[in-house]
C-alpha positions in Angstrom: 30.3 -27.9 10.7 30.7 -27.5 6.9 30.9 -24.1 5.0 27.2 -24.9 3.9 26.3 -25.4 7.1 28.1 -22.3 8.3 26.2 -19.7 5.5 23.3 -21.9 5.2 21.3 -18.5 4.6 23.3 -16.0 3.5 23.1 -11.8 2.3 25.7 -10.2 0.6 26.0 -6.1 0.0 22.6 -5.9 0.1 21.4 -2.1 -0.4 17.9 -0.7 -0.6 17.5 2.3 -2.6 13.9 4.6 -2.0 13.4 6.5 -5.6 11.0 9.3 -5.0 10.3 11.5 -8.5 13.9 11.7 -9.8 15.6 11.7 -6.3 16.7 8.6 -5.3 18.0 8.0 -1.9 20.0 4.7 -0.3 18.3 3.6 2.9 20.5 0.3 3.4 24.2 -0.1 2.7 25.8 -2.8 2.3 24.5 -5.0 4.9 25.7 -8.5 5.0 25.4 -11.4 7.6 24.9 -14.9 7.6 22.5 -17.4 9.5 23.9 -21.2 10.4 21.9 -24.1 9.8 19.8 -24.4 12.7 20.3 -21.1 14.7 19.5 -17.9 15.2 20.6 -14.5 14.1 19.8 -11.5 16.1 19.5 -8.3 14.8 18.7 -5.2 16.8 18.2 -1.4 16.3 16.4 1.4 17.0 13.2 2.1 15.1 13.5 3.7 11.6 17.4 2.0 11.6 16.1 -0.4 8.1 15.5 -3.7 10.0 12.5 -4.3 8.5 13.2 -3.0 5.4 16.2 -5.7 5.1 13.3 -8.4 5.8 11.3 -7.3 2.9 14.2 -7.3 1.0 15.5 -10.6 1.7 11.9 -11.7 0.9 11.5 -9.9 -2.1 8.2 -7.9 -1.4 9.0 -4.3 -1.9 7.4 -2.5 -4.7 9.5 -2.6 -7.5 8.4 0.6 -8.7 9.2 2.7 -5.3 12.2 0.2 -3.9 15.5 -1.1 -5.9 17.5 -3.5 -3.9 21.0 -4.5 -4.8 23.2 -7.6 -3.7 22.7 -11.1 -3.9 21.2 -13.7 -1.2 21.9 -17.6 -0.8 20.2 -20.5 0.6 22.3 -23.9 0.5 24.9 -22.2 -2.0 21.9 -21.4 -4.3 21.7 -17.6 -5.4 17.8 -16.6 -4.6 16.3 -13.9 -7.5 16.0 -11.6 -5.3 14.9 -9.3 -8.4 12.5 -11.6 -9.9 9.1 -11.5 -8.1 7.6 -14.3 -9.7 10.7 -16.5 -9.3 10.4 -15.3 -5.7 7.4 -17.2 -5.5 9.1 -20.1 -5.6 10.9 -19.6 -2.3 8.5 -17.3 -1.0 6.4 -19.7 2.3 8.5 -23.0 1.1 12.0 -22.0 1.5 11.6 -18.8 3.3 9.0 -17.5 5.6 8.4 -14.4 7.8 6.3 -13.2 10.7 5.7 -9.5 11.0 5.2 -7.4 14.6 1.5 -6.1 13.9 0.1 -9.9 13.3 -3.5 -8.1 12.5 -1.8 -6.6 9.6 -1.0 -10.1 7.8 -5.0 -11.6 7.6 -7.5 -10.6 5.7 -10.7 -9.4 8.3 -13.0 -10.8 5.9 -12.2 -14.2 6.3 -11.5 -16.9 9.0 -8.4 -18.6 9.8 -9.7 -21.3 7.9 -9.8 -19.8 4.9 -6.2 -18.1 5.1 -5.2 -21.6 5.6 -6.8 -22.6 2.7 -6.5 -20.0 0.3 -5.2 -21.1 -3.0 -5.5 -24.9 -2.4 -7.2 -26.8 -5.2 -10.9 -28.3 -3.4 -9.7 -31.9 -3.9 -6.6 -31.2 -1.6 -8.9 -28.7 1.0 -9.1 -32.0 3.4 -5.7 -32.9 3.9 -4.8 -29.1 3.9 -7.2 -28.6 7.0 -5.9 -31.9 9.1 -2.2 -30.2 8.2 -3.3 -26.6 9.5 -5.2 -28.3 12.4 -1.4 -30.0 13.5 0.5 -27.2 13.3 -1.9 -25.3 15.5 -1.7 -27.6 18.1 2.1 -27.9 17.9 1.7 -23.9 18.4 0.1 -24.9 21.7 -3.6 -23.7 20.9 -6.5 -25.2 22.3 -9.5 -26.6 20.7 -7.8 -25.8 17.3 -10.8 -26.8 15.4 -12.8 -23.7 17.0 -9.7 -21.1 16.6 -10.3 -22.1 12.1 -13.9 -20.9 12.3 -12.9 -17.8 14.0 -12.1 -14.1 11.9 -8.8 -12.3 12.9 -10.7 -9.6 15.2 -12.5 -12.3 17.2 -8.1 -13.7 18.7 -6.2 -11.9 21.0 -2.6 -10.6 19.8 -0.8 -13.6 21.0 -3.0 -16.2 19.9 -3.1 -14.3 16.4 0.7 -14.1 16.3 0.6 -17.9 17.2 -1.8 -18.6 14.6 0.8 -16.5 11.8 3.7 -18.4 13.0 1.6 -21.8 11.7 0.9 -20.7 8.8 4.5 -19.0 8.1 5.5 -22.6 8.8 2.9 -24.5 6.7 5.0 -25.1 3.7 8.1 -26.3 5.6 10.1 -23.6 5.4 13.8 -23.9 6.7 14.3 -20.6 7.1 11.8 -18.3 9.5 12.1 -14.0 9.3 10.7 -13.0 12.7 10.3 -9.3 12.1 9.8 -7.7 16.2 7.1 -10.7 16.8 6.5 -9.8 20.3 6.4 -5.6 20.3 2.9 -6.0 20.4 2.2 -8.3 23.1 2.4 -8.1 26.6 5.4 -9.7 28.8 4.3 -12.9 29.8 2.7 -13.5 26.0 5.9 -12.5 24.8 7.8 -14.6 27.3 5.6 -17.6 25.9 6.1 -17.0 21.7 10.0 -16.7 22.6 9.7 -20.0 24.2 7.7 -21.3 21.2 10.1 -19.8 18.6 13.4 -22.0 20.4 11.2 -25.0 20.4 10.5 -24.7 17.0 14.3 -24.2 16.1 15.4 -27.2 18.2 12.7 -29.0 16.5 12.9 -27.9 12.9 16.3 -27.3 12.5 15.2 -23.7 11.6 17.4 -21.2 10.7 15.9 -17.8 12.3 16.5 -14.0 11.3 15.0 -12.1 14.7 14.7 -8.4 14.1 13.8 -6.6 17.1 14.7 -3.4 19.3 14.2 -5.1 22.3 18.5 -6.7 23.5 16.5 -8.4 26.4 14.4 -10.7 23.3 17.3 -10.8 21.4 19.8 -12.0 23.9 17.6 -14.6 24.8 17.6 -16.8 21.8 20.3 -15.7 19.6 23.9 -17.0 18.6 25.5 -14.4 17.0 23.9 -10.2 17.0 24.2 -7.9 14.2 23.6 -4.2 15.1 22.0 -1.8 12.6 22.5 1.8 12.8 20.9 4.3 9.5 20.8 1.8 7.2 24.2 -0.2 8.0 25.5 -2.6 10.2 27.8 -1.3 13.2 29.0 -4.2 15.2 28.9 -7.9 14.3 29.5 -11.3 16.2 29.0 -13.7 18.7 25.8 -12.6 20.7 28.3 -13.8 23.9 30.9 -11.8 22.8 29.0 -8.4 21.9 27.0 -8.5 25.0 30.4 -9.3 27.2 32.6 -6.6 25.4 30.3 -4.3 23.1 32.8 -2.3 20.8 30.1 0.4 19.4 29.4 3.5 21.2 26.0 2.9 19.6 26.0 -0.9 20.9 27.4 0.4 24.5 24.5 3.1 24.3 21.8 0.2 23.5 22.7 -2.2 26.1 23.2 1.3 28.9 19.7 2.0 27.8 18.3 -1.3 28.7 15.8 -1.3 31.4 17.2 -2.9 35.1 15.5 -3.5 38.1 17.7 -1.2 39.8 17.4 2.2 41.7 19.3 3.9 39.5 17.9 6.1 36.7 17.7 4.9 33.2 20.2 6.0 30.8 19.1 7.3 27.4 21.2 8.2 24.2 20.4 11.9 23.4 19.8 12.3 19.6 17.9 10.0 17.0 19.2 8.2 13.8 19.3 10.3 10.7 16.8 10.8 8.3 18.1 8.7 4.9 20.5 10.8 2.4 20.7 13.4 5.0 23.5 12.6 6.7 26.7 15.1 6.0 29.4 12.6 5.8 31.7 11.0 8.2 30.6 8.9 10.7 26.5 8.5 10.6 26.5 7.9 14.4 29.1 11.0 14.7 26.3 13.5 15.7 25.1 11.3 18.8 28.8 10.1 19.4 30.5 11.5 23.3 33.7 10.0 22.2 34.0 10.7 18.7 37.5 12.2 17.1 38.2 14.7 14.3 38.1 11.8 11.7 35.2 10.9 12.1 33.3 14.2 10.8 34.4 13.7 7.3 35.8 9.9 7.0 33.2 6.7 6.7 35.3 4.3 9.3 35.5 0.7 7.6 33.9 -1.9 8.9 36.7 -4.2 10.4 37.6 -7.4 12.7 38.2 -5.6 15.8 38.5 -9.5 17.5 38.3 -13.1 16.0 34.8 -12.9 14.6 33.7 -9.9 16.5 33.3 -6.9 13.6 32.9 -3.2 14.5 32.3 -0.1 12.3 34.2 2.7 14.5 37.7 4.6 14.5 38.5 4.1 17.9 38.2 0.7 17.4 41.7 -1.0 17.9 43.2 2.1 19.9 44.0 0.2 22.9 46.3 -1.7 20.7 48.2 0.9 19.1 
């Protein structure tokens, strides 16, 4: 696979600074990763850890005013503005797409799925639109599509509203889908079923996903390589076999302990909860919550290092075993 191929969606250093009156706080640091043509990044996290806020980043939808975002973003070697709203709009639904968690959230109330579908769209080219929005229902495996376009967002269920997002996210043709925790809101067997959709789609498309979630059970089921996200940064990095057979993290081991089992045993949880951004003392960010944390890790940010051939970790004990 060529280079291209390789990064075929790629994020640099990208850092999200909140400005609120003349404080102004960095909520994301640094976060890079890289999606290959055709697969799927996973990136999981507990809530209030910035996933989300990377997505709106890399689409270029936070309030200028409130939000600054540093770094740079590529697609096919081509830097993206992610700066420039109105040069956004030229990659914003073509090149790049995203589904959010709450699909209720993305449609109007006042109008039907039709006219979502066809907002915009000059009247001479409303036809064609509505045989193309028609198809990509059905390939979204909805019945009696033509009734689901007369119908208002209220009047769906969750999963056949998050089904009817994912067309339209993919109505322009976009090669590269955002999935921002599309199944938190849906129950198991939905969620088992818009998973499923999402792979076909990437087999189909050649898509290249970004799937945010705090779910490892959704993640590990459809992604190539994990990025963990702790306050604002990525902790561990690399082949989703790889993490999940030999997490290096003592965040990453505390996410997959925490996982639910059908077992007898009691659940596991980590004591503690990320910290609130700019209040964190120094050192270490997971330090606080860390049982095996050392004296350098109070005062000393560890680098963010291959631990293993393409397996990345963000901890001082990383490499001990070696030493």
């Amino acid at each position: 696979m060529s280079e291209e191929k390789k990064g075929f969606f790629s994020a640099e250093n990208i850092s999200v600074s909140l400005t609120e009156g003349e404080r102004r706080v960095k909520v994301l640091r640094d976060v890079s990763l890289s999606l290959p043509f055709g697969g799927c990044v996973g990136m999981v996290g507990e809530s209030g850890c910035g996933k989300s806020l990377l997505c709106r980043a890399l689409l270029g939808i936070l309030p200028g005013r409130k939000w600054t975002v540093e770094g740079r973003a590529f697609l096919k070697g081509g830097e993206i503005p992610l700066g420039d709203d109105k040069e956004m709009d030229r990659f914003r639904g073509k090149c790049i797409s995203m589904i959010v968690q709450n699909p209720m959230d993305a449609f109007d109330p006042r109008m039907t799925v039709e006219a979502h579908f066809l907002e915009g769209v000059h009247w001479r080219e409303r036809g064609r639109m509505r045989e193309k929005a028609l198809r990509e229902l059905e390939r979204m495996r909805i019945r009696e599509p033509w009734r689901v376009m007369k119908c208002y967002p209220f009047q769906l269920s969750g999963g056949m509203l998050q089904r009817v997002l994912i067309a339209l996210s993919l109505l322009g043709g976009p090669e590269v889908l955002i999935a921002d925790e599309p199944t938190t809101a849906l129950d198991a067997a939905v969620q088992s079923e818009i998973l499923s959709l999402l792979k076909g789609l990437q087999k189909e498309r050649k898509l290249s996903i970004l799937l945010v979630s705090h779910d490892l059970d959704v993640i590990c089921g459809i992604a190539d390589e994990l990025s963990v996200m702790y306050a604002g940064e990525i902790v561990e990095q690399g082949e989703e076999k790889a993490v999940r057979a030999r997490p290096l993290h003592p965040y990453t081991q505390g996410l997959f302990r925490s996982r639910l089992t059908f077992s007898k045993e009691k659940l596991w949880a980590m004591e503690g909860q990320p910290p609130a951004p700019g209040t964190a003392a120094g050192g270490c960010l997971f330090g606080p919550r860390c049982t095996v944390k050392k004296e350098i890790c109070g005062f000393a940010p560890p680098p963010f290092r291959e631990a293993e051939p393409g397996h990345f970790c963000r901890c001082w004990r990383v490499g001990e075993e070696h030493e």
